[in-house]
N, C-alpha and C positions, 0 to 999 in steps of 0.2 A: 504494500500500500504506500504509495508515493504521499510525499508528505503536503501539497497540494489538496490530496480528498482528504488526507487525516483531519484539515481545519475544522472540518464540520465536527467531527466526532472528538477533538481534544479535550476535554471536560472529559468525557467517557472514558478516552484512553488515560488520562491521568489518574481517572478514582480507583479505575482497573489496575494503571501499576501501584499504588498507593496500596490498595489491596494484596497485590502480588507481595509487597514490600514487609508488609504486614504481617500476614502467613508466613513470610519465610522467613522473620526473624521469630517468627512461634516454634518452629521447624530449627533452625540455625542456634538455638540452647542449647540444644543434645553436647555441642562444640565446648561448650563451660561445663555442663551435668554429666555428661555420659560417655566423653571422649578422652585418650590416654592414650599410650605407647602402647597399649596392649597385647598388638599383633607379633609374636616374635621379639617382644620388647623393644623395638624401633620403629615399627610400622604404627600410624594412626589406627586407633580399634578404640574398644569401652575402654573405661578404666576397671580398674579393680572392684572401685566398689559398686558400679552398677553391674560388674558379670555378679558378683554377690547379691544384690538386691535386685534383680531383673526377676529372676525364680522366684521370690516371693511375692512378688507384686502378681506375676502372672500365675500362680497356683491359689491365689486368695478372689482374682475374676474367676477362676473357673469353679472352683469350691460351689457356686450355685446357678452357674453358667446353663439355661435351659435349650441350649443351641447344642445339641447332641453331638454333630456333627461335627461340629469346632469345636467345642470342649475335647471330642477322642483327637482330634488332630493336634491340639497343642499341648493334650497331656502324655500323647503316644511318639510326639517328635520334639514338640518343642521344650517341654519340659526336658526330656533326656538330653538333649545338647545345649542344653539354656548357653553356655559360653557361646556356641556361635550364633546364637540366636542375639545375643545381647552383643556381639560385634554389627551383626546386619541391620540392628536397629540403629545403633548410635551411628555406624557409618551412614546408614540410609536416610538420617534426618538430617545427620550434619550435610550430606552430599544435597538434600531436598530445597533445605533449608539455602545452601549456597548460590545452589543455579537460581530459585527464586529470590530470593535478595538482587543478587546481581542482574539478575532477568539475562542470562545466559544460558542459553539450551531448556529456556522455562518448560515449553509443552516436554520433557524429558522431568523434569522436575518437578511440573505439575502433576504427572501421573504416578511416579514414584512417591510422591507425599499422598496422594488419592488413593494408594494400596495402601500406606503404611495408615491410613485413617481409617480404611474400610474393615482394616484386623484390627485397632485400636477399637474402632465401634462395636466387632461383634464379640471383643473381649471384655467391654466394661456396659453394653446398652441396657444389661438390665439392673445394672445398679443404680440409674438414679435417671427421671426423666430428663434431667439436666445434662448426663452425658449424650442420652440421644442426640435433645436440642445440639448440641453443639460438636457433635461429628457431622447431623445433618448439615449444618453451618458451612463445616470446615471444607467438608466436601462439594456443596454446590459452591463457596467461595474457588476452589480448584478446578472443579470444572470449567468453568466463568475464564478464568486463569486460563486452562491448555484453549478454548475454546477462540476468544477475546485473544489469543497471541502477545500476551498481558507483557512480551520481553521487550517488545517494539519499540515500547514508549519509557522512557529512561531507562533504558536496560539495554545490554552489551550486543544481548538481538541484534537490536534495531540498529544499535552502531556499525555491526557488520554487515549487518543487511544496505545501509547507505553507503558504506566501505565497495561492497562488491556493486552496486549501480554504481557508483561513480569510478569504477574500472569498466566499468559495462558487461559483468556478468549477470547472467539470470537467476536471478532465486527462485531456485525450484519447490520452494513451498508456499510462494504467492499465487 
């Protein structure tokens, strides 16, 4: 979208990144909460004490978890390898969390946050209608996000995106 037809819609595309912005610094804590040397002791992973508290937190949703089918899934895999399970979180939000901040590869980042909400949602929705309320939230805010191309506007997207037109390449996702 050339920045000529975006005039009409810039109000739109600004609450949209504003939003993107928003979420992904909800997403981008994991970075201070849940992130450490973990991996091999050099590589970015959880830290300590979330591969420690990750299994708690996730064996106390499921304890009355009426979603049958999830409950046997995360008590049959994810509880047994909770350490990699508490690496692909922290790295999967810090990494979610990134692209959307920066609005760099957003629709990649906007779906990867939109999985890590849809398992957060069916791990915690029947504890309290307030988690619903607010995975529904989280989630039509990310869809809006991959949908809306939410990187375009203050985001590293759209810089590239005006990068490669002004070399005169085509973006192949316009």
């Amino acid at each position: 979208m050339t920045r000529s037809i975006m005039r009409n819609g810039d109000h739109a595309a600004r609450a949209l990144a504003i939003l993107r912005i928003w979420v992904g610094l909800w997403f981008a804590k994991a970075i201070v909460t849940k992130m450490g040397f973990g991996l091999f002791g050099f590589l970015p992973g959880a830290s300590q004490r979330w591969i420690e508290t990750m299994p708690k937190i996730v064996s106390k949703q499921m304890a009355e978890n009426p979603i049958g089918w999830y409950r046997a899934f995360v008590e049959g895999t994810v509880l047994p390898h909770a350490a990699t399970f508490a690496h692909l979180t922290a790295i999967g939000e810090a990494v979610a969390g990134l692209c959307l901040v920066l609005g760099l590869f957003t629709g990649l980042g906007s779906l990867l946050a939109l999985f890590l909400t849809m398992n957060y949602g069916l791990a915690t929705w029947h504890m309290s209608p307030a988690n619903q309320g607010f995975h529904y939230t989280l989630a039509a805010a990310l869809v809006a996000c991959f949908i809306g191309r939410a990187g375009m506007t203050w985001g590293l997207d759209g810089a590239l995106a005006d990068q490669r037109e002004w070399w005169g390449a085509r973006r192949p996702w316009s």
